[in-house]
PDB file of the backbone (N, CA, C, O) and the ligand in Angstrom, with CONECT records:
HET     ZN  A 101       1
ATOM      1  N   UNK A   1      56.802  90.965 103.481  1.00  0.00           N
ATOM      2  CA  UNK A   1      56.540  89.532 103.582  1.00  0.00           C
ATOM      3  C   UNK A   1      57.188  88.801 102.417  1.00  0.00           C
ATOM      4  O   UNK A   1      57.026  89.229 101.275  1.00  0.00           O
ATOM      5  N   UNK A   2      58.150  87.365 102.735  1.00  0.00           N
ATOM      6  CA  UNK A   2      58.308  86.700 101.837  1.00  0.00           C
ATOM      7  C   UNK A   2      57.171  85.598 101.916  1.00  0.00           C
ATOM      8  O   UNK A   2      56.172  85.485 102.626  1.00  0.00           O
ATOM      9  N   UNK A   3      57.777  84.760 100.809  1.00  0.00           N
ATOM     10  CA  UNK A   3      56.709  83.272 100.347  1.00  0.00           C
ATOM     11  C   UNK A   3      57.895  82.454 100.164  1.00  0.00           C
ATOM     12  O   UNK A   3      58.689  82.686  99.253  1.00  0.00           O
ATOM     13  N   UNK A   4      58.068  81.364 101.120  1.00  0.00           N
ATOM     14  CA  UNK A   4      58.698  80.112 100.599  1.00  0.00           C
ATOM     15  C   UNK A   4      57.360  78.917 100.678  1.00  0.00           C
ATOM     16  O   UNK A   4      56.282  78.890 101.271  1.00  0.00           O
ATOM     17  N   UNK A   5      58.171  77.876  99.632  1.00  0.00           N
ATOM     18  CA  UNK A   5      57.230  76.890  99.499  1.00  0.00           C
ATOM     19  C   UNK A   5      57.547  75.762 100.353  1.00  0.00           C
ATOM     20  O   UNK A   5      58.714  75.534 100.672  1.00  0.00           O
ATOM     21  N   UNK A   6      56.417  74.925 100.809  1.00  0.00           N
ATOM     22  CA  UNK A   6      56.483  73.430 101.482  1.00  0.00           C
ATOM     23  C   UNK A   6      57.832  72.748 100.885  1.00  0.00           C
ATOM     24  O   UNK A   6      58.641  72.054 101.500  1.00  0.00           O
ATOM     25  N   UNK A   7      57.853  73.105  99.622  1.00  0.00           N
ATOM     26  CA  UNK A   7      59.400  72.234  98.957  1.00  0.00           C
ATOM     27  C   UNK A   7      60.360  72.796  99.531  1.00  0.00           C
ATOM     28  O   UNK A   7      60.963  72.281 100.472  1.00  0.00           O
ATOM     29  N   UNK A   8      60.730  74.363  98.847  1.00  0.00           N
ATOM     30  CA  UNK A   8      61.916  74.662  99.416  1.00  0.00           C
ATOM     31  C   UNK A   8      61.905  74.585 100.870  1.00  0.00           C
ATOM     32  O   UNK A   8      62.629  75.476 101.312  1.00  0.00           O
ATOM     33  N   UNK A   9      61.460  73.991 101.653  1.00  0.00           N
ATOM     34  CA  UNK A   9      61.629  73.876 103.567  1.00  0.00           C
ATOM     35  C   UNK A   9      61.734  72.099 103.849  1.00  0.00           C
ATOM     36  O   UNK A   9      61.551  71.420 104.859  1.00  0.00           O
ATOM     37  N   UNK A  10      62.187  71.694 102.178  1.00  0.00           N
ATOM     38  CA  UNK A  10      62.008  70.225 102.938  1.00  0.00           C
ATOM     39  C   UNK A  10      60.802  69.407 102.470  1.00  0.00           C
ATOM     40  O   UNK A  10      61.145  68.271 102.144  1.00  0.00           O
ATOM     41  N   UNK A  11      59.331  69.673 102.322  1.00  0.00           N
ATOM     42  CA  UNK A  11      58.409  69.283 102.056  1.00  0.00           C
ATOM     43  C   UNK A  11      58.085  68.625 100.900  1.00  0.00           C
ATOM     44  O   UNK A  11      58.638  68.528  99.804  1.00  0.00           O
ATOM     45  N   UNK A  12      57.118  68.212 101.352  1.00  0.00           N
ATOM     46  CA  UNK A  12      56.713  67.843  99.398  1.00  0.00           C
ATOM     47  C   UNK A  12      55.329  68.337  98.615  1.00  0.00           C
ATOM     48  O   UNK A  12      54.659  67.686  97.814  1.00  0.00           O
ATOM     49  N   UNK A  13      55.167  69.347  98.976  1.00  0.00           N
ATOM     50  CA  UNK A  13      53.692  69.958  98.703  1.00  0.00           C
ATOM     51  C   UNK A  13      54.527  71.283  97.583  1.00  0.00           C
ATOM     52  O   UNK A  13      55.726  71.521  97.433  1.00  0.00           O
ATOM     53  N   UNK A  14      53.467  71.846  97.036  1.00  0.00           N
ATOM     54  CA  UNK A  14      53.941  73.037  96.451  1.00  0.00           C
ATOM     55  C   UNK A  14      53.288  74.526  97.268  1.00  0.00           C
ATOM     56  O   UNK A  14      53.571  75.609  96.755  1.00  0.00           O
ATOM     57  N   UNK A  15      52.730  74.506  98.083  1.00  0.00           N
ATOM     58  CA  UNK A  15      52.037  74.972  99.159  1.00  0.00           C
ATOM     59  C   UNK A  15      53.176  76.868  99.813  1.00  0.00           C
ATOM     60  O   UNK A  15      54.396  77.006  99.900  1.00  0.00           O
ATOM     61  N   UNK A  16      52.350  77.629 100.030  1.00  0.00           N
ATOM     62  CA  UNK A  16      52.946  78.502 100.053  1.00  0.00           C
ATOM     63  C   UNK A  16      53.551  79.330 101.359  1.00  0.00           C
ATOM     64  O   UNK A  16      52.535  79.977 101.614  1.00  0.00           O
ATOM     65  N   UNK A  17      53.963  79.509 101.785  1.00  0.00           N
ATOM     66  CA  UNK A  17      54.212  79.839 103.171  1.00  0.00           C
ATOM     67  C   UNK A  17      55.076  81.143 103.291  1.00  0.00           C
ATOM     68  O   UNK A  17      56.128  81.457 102.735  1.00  0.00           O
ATOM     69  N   UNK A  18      53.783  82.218 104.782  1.00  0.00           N
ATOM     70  CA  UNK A  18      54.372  83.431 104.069  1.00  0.00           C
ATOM     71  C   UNK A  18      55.198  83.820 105.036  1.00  0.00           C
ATOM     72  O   UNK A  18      55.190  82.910 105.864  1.00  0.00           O
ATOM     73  N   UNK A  19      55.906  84.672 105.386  1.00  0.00           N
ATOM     74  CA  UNK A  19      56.593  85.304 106.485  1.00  0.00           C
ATOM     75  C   UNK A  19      57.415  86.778 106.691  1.00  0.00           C
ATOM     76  O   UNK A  19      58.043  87.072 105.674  1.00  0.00           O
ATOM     77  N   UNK A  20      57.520  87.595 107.602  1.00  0.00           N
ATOM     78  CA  UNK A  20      58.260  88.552 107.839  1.00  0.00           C
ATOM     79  C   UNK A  20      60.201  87.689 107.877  1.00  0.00           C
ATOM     80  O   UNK A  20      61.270  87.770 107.272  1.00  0.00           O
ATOM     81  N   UNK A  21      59.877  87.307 108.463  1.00  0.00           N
ATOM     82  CA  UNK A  21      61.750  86.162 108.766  1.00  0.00           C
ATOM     83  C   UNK A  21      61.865  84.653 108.113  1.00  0.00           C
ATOM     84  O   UNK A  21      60.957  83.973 107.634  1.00  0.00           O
ATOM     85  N   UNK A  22      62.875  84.428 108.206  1.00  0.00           N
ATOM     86  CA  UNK A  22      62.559  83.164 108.049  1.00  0.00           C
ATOM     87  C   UNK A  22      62.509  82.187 108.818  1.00  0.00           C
ATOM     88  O   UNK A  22      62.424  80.994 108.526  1.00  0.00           O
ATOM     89  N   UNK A  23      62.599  83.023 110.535  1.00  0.00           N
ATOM     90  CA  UNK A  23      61.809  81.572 111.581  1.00  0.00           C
ATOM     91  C   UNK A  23      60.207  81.383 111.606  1.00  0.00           C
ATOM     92  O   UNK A  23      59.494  80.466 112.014  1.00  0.00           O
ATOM     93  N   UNK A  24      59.790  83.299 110.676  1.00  0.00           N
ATOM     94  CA  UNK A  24      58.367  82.850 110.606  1.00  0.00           C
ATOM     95  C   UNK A  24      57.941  82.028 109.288  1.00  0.00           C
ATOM     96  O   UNK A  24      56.772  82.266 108.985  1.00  0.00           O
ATOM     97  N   UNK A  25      58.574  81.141 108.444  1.00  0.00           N
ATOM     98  CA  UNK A  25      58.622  80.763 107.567  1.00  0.00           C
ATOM     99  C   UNK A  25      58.502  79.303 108.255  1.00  0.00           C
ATOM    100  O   UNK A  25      57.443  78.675 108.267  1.00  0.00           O
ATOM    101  N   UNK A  26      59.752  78.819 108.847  1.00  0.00           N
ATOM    102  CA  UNK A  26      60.011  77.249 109.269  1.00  0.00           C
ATOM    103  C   UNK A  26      58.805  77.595 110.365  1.00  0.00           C
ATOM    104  O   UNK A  26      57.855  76.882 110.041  1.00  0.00           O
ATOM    105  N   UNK A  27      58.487  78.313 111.411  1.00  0.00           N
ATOM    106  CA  UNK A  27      56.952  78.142 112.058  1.00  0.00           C
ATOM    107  C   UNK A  27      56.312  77.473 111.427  1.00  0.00           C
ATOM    108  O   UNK A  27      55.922  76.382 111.843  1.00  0.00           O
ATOM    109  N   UNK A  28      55.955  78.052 109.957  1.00  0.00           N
ATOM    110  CA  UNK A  28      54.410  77.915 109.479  1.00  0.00           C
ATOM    111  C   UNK A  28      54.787  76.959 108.899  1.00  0.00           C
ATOM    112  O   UNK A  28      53.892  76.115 108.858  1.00  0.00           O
ATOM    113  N   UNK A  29      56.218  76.465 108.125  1.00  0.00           N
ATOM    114  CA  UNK A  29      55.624  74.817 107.952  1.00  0.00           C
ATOM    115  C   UNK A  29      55.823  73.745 108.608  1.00  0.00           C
ATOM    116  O   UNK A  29      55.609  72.635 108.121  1.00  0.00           O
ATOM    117  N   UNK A  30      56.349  73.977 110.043  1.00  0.00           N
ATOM    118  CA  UNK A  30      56.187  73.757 111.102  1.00  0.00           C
ATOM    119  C   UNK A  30      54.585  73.316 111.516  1.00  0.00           C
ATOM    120  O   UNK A  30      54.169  72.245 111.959  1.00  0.00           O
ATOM    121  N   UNK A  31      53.944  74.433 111.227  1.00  0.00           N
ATOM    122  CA  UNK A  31      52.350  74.046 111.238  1.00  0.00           C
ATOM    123  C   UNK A  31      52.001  73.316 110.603  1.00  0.00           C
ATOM    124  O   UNK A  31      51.558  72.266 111.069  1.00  0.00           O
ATOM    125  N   UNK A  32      52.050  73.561 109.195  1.00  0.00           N
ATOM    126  CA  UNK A  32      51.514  73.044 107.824  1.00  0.00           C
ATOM    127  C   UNK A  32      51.783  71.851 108.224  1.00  0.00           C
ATOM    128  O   UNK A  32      50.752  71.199 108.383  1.00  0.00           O
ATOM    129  N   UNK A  33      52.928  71.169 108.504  1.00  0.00           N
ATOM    130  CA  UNK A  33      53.407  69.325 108.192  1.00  0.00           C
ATOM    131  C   UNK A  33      52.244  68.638 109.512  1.00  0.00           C
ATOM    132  O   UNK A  33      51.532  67.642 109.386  1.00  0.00           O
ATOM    133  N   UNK A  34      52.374  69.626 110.849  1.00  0.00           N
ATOM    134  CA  UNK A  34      51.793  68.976 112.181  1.00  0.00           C
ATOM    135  C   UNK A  34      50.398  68.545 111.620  1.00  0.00           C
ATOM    136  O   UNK A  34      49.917  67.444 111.886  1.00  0.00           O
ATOM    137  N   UNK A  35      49.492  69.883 110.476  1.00  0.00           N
ATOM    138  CA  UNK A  35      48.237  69.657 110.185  1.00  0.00           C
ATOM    139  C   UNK A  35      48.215  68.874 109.120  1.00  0.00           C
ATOM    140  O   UNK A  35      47.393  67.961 109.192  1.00  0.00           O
ATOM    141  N   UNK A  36      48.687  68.917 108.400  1.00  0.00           N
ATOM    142  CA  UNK A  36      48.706  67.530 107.245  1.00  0.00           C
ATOM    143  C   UNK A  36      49.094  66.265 107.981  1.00  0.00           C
ATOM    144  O   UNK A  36      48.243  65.375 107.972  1.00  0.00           O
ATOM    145  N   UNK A  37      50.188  66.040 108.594  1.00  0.00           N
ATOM    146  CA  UNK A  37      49.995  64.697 109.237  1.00  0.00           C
ATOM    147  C   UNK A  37      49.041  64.180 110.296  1.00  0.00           C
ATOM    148  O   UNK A  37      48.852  62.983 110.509  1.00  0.00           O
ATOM    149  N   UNK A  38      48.459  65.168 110.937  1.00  0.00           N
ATOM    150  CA  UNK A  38      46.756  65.239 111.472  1.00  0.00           C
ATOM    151  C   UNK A  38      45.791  64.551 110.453  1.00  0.00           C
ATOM    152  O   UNK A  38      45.163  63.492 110.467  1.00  0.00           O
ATOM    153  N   UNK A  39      45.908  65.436 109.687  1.00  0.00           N
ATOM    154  CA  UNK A  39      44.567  65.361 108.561  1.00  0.00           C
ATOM    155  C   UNK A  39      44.894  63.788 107.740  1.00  0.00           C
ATOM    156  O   UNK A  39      44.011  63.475 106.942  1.00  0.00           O
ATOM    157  N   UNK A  40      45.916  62.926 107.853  1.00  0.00           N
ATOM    158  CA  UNK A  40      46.316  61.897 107.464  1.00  0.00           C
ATOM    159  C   UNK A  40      46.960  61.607 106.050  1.00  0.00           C
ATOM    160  O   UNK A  40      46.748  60.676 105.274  1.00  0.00           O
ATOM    161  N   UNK A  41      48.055  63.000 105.925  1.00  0.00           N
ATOM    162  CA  UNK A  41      48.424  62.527 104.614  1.00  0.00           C
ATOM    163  C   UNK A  41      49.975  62.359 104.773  1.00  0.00           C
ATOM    164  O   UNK A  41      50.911  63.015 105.229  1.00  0.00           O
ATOM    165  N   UNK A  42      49.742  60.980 104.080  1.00  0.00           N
ATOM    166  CA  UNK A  42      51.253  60.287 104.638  1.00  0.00           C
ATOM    167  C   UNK A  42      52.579  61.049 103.766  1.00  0.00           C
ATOM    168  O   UNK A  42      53.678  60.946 104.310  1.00  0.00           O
ATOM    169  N   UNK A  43      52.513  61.806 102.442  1.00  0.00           N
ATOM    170  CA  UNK A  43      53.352  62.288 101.477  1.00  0.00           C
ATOM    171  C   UNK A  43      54.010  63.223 103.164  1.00  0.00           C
ATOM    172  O   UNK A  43      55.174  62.986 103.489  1.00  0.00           O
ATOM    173  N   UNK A  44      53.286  64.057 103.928  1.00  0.00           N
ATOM    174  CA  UNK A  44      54.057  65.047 104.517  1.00  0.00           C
ATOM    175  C   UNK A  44      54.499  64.440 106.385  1.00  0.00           C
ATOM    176  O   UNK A  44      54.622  65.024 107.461  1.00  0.00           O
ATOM    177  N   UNK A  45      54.641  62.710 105.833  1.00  0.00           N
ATOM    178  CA  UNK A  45      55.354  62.283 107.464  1.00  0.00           C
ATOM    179  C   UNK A  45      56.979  62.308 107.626  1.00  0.00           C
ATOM    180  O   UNK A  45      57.646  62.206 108.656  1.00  0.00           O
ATOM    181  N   UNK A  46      57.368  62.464 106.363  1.00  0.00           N
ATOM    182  CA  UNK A  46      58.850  62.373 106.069  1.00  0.00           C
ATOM    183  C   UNK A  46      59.211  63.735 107.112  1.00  0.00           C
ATOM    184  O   UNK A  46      59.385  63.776 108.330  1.00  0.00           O
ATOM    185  N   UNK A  47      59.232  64.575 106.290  1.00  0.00           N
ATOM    186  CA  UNK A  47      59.186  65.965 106.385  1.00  0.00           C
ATOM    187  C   UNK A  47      59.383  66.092 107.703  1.00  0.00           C
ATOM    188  O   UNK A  47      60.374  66.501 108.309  1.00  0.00           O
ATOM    189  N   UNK A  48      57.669  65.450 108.346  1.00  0.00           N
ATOM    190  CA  UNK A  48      57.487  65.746 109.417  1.00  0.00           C
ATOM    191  C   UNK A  48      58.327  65.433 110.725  1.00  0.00           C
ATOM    192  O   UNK A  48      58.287  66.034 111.798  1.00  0.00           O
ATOM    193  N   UNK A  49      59.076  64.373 110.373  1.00  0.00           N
ATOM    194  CA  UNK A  49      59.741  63.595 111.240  1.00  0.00           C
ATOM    195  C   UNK A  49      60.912  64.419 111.030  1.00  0.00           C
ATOM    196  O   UNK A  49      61.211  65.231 111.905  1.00  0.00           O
ATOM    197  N   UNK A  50      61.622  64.313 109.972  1.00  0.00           N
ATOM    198  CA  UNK A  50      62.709  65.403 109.867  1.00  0.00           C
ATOM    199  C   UNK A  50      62.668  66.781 110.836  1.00  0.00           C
ATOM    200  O   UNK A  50      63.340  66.882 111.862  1.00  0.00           O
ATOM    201  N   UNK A  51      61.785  67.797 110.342  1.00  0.00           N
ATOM    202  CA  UNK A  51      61.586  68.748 111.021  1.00  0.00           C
ATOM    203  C   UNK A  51      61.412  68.738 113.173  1.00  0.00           C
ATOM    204  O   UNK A  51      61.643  69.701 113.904  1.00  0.00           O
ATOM    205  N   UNK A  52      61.190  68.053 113.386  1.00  0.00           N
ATOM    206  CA  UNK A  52      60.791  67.333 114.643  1.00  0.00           C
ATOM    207  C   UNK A  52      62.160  67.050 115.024  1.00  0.00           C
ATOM    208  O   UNK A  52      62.596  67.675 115.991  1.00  0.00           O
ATOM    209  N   UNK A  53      63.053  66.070 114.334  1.00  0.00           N
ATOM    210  CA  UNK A  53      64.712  66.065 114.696  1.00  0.00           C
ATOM    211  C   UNK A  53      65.315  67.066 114.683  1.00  0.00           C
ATOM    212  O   UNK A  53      66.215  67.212 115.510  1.00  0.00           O
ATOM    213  N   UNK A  54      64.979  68.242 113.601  1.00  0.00           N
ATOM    214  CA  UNK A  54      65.572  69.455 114.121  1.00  0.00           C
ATOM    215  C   UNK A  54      65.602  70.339 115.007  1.00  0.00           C
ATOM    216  O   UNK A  54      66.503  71.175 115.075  1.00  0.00           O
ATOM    217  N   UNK A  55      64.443  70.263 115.947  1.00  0.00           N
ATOM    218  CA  UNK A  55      63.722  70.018 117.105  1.00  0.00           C
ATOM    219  C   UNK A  55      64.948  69.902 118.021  1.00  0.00           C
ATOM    220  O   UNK A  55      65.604  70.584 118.808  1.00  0.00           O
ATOM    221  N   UNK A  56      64.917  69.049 117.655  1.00  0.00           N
ATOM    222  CA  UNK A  56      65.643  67.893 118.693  1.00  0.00           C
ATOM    223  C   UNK A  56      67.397  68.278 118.776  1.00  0.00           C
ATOM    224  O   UNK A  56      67.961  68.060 119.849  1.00  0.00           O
ATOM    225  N   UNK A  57      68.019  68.718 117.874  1.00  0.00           N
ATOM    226  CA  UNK A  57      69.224  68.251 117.817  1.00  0.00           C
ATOM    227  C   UNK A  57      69.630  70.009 116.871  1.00  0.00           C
ATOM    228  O   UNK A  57      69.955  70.000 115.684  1.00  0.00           O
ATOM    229  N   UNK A  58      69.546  70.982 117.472  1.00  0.00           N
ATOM    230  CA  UNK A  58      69.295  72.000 116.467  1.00  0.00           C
ATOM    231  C   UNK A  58      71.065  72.162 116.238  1.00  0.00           C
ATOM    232  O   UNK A  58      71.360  72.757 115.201  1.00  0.00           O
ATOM    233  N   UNK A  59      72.032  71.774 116.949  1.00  0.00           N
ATOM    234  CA  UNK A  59      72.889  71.803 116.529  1.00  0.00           C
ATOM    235  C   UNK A  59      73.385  71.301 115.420  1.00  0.00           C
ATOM    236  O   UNK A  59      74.236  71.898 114.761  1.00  0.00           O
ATOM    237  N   UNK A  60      72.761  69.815 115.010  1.00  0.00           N
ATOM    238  CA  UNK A  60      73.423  68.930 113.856  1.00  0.00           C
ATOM    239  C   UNK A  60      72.862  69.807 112.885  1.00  0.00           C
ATOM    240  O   UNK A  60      73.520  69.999 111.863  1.00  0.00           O
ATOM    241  N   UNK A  61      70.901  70.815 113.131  1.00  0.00           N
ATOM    242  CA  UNK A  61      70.683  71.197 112.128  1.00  0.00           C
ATOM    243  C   UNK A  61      70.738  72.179 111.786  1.00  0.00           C
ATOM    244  O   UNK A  61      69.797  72.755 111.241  1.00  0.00           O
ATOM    245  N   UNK A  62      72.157  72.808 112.058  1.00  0.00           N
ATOM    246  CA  UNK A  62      72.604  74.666 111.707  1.00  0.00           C
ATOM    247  C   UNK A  62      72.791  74.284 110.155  1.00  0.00           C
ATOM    248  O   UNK A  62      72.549  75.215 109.386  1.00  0.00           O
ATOM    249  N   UNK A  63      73.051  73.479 109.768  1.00  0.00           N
ATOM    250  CA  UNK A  63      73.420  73.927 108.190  1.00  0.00           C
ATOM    251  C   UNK A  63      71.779  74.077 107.412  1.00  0.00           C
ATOM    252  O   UNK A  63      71.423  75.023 106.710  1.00  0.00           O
ATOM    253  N   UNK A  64      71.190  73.211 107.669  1.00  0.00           N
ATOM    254  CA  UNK A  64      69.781  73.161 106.972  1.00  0.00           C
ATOM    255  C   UNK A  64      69.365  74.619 107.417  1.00  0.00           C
ATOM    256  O   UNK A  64      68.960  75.363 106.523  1.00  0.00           O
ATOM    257  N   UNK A  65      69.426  75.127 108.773  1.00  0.00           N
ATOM    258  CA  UNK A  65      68.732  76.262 108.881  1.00  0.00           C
ATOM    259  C   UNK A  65      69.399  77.647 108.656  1.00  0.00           C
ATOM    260  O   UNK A  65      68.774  78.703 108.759  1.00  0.00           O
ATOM    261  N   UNK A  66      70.750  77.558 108.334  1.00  0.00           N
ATOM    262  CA  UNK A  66      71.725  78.399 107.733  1.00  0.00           C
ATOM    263  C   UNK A  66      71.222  78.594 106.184  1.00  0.00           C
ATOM    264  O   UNK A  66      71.095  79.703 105.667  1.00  0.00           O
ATOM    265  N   UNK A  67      71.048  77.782 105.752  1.00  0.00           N
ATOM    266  CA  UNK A  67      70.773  77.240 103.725  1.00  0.00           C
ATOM    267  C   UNK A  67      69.235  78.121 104.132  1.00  0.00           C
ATOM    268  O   UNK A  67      69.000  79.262 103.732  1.00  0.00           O
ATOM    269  N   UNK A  68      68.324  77.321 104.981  1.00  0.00           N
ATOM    270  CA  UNK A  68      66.969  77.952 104.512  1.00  0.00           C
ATOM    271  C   UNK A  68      67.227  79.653 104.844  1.00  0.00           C
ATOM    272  O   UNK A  68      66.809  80.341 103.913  1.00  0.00           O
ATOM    273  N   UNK A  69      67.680  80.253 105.696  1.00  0.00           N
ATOM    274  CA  UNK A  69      67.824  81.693 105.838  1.00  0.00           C
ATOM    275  C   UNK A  69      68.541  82.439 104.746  1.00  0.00           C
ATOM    276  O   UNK A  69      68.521  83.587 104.303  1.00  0.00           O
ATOM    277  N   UNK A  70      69.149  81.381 104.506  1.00  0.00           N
ATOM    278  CA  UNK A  70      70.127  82.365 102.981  1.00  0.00           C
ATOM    279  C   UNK A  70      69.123  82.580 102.341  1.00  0.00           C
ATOM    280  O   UNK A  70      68.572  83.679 102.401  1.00  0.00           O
ATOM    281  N   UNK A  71      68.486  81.202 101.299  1.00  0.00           N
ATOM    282  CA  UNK A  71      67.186  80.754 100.521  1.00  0.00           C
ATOM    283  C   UNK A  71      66.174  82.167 100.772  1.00  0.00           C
ATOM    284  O   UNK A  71      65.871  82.979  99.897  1.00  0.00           O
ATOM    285  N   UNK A  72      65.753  82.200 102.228  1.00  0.00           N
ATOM    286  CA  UNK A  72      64.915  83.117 102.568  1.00  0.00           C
ATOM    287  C   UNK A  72      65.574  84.846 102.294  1.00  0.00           C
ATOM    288  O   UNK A  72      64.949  85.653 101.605  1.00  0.00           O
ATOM    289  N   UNK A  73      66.454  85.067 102.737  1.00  0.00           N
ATOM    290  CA  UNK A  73      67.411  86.621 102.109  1.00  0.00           C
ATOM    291  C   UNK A  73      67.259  86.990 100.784  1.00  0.00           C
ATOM    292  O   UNK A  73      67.058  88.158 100.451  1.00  0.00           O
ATOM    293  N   UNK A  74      67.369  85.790  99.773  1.00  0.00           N
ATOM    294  CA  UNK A  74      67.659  85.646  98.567  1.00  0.00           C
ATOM    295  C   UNK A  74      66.596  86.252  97.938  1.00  0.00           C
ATOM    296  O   UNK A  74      66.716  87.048  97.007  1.00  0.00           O
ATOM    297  N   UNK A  75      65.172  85.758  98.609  1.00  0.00           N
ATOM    298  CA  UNK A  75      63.826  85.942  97.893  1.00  0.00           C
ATOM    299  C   UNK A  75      63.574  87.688  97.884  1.00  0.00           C
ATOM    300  O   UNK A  75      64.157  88.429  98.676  1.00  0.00           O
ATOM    301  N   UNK A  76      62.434  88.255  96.661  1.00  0.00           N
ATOM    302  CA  UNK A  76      62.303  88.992  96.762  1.00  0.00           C
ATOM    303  C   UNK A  76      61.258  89.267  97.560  1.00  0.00           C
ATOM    304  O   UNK A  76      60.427  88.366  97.669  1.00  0.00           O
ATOM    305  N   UNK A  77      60.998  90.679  98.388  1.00  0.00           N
ATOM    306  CA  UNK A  77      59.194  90.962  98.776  1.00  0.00           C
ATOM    307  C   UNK A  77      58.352  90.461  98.136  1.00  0.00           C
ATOM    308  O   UNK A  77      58.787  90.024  97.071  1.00  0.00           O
ATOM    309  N   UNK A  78      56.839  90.247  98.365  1.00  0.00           N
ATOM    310  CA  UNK A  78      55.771  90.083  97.713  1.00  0.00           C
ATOM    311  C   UNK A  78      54.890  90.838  98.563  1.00  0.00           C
ATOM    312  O   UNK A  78      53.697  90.939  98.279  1.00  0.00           O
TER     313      UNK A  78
HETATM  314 ZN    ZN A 101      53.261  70.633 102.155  1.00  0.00          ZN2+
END
């Protein structure tokens, strides 16, 4: 399992997020932003909206998700 943070994925939390890959990484803050912008905190609508366009348009967003998989390779186990 790695740990990337809400930051390094874009976010603005320091929040930890764990994963075998790193699509199980963008999942969970995938989750994290849906439940914080639930729970009403406006710091993680940016994010949220971002992530949601990548959604949307996953072609424009191969580089962001190219960078986070490197990012994610890079890290050691925990
Ligand atoms: Zn966060």
């Amino acid at each position: 399992m790695k740990t990337m943070t809400c930051r390094q994925l874009g976010g603005p939390c320091d929040l930890g997020l764990r994963g075998e890959t790193a699509d199980d990484v963008i999942k969970a803050q995938d989750r994290h932003l849906k439940d914080a912008v639930k729970g009403g905190d406006p710091a993680h609508e940016q994010a949220h909206q971002d992530m949601k366009g990548r959604w949307r348009h996953p072609v424009a967003s191969m580089g962001w998700y190219r960078d986070t998989k490197k990012a994610f390779a890079e890290l050691p186990e925990d």
